[in-house]
HTML snippet that shows the backbone in 3Dmol.js (N, CA, C, O; Angstrom):
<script src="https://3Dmol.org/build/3Dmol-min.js"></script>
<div id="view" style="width:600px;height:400px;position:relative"></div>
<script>
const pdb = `
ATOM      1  N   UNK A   1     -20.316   1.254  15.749  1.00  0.00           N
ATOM      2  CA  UNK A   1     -19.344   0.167  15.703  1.00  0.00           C
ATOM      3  C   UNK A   1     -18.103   0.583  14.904  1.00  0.00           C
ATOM      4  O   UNK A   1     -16.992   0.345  15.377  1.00  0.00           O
ATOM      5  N   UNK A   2     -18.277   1.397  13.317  1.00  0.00           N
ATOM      6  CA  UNK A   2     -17.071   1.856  13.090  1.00  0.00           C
ATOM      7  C   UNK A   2     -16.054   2.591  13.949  1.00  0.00           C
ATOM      8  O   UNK A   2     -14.827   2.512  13.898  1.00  0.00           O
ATOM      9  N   UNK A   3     -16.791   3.293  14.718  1.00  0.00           N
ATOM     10  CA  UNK A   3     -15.993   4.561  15.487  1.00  0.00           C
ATOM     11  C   UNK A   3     -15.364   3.723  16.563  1.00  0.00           C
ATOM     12  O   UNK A   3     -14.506   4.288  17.241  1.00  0.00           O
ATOM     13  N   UNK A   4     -15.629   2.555  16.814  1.00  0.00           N
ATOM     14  CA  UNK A   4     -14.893   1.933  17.812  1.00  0.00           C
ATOM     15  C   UNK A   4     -13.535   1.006  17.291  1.00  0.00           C
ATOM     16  O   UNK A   4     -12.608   0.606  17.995  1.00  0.00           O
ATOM     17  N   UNK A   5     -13.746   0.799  15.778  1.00  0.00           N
ATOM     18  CA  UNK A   5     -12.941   0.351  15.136  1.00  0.00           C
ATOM     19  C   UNK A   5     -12.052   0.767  14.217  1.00  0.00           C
ATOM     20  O   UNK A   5     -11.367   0.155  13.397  1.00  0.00           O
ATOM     21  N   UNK A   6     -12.184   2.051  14.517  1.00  0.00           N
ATOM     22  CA  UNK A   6     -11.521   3.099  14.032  1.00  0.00           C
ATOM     23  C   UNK A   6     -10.446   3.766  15.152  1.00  0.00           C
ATOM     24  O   UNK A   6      -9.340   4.285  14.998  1.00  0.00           O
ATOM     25  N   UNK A   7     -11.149   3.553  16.166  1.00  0.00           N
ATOM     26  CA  UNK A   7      -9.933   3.482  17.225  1.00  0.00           C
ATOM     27  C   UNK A   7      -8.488   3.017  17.565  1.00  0.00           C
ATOM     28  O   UNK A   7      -7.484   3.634  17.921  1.00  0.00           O
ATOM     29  N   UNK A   8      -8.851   1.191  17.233  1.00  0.00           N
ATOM     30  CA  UNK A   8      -7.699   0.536  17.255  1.00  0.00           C
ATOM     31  C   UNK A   8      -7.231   0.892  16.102  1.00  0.00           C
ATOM     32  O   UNK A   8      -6.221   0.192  16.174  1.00  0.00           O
ATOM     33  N   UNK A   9      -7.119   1.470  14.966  1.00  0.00           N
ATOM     34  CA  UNK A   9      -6.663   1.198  13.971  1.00  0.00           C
ATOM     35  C   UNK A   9      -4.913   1.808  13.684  1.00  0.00           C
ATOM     36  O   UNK A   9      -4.169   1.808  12.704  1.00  0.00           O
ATOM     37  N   UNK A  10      -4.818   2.192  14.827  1.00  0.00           N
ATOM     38  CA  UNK A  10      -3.194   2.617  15.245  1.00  0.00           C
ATOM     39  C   UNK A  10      -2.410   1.630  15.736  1.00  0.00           C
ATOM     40  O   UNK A  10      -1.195   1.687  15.930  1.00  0.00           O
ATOM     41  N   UNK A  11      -3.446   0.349  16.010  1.00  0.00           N
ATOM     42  CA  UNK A  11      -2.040  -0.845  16.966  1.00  0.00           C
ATOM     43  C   UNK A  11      -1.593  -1.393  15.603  1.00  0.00           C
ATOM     44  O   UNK A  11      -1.889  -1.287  14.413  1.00  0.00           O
ATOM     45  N   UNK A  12      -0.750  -2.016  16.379  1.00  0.00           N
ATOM     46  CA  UNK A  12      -0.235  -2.747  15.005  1.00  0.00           C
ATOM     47  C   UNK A  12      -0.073  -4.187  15.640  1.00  0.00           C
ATOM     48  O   UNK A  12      -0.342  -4.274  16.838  1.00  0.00           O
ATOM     49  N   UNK A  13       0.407  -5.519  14.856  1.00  0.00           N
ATOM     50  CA  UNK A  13       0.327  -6.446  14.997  1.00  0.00           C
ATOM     51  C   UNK A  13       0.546  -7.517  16.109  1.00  0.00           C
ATOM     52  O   UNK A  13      -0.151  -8.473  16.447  1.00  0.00           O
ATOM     53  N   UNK A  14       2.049  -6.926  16.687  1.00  0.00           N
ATOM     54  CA  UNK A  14       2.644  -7.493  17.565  1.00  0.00           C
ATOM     55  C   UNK A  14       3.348  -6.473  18.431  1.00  0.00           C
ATOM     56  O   UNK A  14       3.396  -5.318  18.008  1.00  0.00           O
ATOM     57  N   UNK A  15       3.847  -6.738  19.481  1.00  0.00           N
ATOM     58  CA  UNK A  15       4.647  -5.966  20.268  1.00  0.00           C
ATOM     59  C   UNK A  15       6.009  -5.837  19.979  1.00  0.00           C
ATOM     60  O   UNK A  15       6.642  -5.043  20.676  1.00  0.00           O
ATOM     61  N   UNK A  16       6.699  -6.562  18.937  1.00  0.00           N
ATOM     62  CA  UNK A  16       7.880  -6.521  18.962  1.00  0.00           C
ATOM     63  C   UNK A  16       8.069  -5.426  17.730  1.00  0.00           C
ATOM     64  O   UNK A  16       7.338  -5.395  16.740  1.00  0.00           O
ATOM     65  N   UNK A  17       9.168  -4.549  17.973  1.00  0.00           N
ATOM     66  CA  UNK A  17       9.643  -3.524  17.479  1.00  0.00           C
ATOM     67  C   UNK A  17      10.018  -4.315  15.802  1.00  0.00           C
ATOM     68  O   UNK A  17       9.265  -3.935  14.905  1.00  0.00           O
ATOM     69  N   UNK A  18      10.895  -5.146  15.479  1.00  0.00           N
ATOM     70  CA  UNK A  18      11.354  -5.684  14.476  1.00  0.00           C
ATOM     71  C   UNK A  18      10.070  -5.906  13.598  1.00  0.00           C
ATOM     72  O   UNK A  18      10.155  -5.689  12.390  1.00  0.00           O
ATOM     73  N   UNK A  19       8.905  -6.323  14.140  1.00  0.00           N
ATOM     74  CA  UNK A  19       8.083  -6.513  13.730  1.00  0.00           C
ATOM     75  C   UNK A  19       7.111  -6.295  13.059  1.00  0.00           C
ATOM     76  O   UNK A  19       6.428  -6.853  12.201  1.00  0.00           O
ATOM     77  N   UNK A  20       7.184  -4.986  13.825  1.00  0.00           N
ATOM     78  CA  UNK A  20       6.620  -3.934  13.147  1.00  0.00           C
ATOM     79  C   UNK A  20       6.701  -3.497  12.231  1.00  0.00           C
ATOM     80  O   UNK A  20       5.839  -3.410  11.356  1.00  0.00           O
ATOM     81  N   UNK A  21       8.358  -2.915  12.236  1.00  0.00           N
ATOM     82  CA  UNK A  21       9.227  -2.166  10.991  1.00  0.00           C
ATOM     83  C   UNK A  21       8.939  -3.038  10.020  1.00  0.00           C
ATOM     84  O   UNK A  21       8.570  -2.453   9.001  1.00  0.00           O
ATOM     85  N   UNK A  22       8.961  -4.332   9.916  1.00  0.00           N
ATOM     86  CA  UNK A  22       8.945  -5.026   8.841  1.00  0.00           C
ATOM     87  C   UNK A  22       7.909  -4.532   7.958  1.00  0.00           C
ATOM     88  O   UNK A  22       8.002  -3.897   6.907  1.00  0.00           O
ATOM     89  N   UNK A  23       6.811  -4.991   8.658  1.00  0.00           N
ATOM     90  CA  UNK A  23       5.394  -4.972   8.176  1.00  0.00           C
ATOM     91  C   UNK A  23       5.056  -3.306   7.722  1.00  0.00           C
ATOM     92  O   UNK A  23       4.119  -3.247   6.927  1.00  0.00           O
ATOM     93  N   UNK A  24       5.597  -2.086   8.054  1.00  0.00           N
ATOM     94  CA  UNK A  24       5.680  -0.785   7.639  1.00  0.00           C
ATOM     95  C   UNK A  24       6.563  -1.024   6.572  1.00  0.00           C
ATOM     96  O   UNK A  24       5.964  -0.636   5.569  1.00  0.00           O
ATOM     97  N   UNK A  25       7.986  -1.579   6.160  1.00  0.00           N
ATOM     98  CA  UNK A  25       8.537  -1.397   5.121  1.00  0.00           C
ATOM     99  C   UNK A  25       8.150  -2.154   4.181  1.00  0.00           C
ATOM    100  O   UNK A  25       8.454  -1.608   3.121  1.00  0.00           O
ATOM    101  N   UNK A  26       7.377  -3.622   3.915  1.00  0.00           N
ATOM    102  CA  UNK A  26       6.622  -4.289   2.973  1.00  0.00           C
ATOM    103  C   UNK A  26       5.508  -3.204   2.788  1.00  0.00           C
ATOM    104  O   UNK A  26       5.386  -2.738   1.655  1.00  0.00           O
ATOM    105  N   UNK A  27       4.742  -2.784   3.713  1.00  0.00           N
ATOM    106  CA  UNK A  27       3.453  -1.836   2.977  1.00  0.00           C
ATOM    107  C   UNK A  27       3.848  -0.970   2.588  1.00  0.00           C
ATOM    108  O   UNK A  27       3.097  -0.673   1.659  1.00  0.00           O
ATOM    109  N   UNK A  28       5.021   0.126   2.702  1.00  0.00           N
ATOM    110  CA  UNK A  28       5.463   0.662   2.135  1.00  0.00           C
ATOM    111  C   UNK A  28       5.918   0.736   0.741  1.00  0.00           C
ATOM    112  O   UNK A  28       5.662   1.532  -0.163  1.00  0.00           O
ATOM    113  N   UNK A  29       6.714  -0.381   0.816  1.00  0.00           N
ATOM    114  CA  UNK A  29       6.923  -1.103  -0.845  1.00  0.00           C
ATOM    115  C   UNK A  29       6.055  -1.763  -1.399  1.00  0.00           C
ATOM    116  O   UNK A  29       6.271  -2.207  -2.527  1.00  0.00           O
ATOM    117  N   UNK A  30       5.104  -1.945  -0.881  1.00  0.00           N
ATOM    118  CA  UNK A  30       3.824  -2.485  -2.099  1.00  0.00           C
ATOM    119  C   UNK A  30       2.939  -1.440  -2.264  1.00  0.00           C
ATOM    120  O   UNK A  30       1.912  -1.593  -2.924  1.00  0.00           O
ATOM    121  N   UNK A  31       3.230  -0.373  -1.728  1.00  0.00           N
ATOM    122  CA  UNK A  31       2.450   1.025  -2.013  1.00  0.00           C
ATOM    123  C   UNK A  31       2.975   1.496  -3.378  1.00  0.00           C
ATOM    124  O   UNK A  31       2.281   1.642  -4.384  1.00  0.00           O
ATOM    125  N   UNK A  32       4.140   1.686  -3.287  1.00  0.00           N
ATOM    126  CA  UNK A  32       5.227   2.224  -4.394  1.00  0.00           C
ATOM    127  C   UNK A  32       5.246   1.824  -5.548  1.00  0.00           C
ATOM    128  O   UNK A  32       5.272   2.466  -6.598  1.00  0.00           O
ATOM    129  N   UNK A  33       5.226   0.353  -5.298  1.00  0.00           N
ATOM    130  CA  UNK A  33       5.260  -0.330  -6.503  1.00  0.00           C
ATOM    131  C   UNK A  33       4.294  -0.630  -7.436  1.00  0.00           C
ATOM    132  O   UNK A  33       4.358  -0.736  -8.660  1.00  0.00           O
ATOM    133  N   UNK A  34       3.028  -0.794  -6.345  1.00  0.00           N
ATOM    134  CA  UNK A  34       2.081  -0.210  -7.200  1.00  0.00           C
ATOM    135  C   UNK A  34       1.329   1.269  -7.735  1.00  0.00           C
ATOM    136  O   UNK A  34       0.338   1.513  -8.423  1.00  0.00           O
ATOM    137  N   UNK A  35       2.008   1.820  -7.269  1.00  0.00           N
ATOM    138  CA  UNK A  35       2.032   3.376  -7.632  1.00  0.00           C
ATOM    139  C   UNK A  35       2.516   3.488  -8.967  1.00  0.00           C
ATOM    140  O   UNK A  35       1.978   4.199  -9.816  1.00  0.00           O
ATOM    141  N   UNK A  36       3.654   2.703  -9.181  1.00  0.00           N
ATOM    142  CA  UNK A  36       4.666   2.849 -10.244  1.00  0.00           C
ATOM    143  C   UNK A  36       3.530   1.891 -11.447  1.00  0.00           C
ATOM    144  O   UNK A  36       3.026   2.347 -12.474  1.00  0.00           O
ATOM    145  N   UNK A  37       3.403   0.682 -10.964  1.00  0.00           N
ATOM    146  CA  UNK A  37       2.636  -0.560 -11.998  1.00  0.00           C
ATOM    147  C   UNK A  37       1.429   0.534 -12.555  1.00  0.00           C
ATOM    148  O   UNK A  37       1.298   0.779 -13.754  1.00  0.00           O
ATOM    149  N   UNK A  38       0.479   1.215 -11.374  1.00  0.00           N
ATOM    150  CA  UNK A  38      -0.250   2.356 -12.203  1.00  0.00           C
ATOM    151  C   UNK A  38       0.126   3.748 -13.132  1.00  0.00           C
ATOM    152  O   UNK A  38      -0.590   4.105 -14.068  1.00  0.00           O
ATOM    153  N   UNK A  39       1.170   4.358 -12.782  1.00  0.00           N
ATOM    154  CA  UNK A  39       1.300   5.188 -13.478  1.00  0.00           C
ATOM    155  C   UNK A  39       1.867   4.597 -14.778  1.00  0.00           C
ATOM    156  O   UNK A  39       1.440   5.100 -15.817  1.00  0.00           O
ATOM    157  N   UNK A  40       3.074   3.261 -14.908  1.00  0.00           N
ATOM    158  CA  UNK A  40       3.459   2.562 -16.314  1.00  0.00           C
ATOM    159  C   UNK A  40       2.020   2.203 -17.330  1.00  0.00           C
ATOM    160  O   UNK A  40       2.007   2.499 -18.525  1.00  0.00           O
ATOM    161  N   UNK A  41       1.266   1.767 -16.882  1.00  0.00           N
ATOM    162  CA  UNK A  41      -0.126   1.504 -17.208  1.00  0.00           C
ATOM    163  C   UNK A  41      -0.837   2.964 -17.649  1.00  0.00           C
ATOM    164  O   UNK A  41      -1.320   3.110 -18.772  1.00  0.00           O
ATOM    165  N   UNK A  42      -0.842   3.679 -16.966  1.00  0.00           N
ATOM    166  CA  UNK A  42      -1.519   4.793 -17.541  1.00  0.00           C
ATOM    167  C   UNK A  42      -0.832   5.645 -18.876  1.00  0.00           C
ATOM    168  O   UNK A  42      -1.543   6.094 -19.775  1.00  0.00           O
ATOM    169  N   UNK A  43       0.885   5.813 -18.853  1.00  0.00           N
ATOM    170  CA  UNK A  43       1.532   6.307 -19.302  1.00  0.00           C
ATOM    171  C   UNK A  43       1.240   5.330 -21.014  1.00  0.00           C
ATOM    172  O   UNK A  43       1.146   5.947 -22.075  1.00  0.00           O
ATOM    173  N   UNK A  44       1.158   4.032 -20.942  1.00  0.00           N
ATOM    174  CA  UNK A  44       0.858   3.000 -21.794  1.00  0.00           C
ATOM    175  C   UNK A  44      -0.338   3.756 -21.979  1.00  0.00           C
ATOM    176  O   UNK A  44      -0.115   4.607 -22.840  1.00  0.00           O
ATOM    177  N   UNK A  45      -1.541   3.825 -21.541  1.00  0.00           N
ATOM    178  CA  UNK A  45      -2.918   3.974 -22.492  1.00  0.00           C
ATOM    179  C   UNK A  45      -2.790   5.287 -22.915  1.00  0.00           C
ATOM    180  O   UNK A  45      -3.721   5.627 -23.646  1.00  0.00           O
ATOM    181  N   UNK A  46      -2.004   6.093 -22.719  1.00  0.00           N
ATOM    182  CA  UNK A  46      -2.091   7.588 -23.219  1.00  0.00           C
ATOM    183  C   UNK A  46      -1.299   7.354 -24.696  1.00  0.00           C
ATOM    184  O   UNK A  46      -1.773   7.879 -25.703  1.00  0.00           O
ATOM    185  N   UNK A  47      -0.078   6.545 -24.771  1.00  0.00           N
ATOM    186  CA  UNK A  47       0.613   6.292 -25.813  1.00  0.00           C
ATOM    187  C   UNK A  47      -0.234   5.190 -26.929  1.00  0.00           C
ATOM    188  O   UNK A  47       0.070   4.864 -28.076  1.00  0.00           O
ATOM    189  N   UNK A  48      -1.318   4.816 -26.134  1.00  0.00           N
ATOM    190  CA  UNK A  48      -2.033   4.435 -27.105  1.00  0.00           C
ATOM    191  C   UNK A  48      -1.484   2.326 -27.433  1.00  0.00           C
ATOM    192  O   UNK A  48      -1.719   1.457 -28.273  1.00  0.00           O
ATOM    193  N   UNK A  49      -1.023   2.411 -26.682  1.00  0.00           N
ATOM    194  CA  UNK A  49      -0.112   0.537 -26.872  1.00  0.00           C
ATOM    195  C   UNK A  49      -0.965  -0.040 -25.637  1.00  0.00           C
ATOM    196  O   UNK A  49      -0.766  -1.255 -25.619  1.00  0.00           O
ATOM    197  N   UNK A  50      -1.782   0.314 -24.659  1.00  0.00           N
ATOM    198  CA  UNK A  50      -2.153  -0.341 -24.221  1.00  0.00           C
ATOM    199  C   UNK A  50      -4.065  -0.808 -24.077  1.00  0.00           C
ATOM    200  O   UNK A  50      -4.788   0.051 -24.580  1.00  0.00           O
ATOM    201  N   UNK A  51      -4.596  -1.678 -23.639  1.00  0.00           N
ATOM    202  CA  UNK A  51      -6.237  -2.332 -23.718  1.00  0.00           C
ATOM    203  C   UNK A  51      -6.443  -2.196 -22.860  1.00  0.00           C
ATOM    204  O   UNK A  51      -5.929  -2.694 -21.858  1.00  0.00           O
ATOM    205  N   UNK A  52      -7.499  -1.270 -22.982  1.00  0.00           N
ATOM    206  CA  UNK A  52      -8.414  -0.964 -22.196  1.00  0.00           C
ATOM    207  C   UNK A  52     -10.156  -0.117 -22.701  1.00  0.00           C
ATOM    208  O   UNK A  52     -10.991   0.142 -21.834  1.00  0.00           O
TER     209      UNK A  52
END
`;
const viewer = $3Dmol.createViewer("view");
viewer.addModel(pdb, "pdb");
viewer.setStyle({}, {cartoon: {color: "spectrum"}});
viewer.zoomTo();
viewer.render();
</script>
């Protein structure tokens, strides 16, 4: 059942082109940003100011 759902996992939402892009440039930027929120966070517990 994965391997069949692993298949579609290239469509994307809708057919419309605009649509798409959107939804690639929000995941894009919530990739980043949390890329960034983790490395500020890590950079914090190494300096020792942050709980954990």
């Amino acid at each position: 059942k994965q391997q069949v759902l692993d298949l579609h996992a290239d469509r994307m939402s809708t057919h419309h082109m605009a649509s798409n892009q959107l939804r690639l440039w929000l995941s894009a930027f919530a990739y980043l940003l949390m890329e960034r929120v983790r490395t500020l966070g890590l950079i914090s517990i190494v300096r020792g100011s942050g709980t954990a």
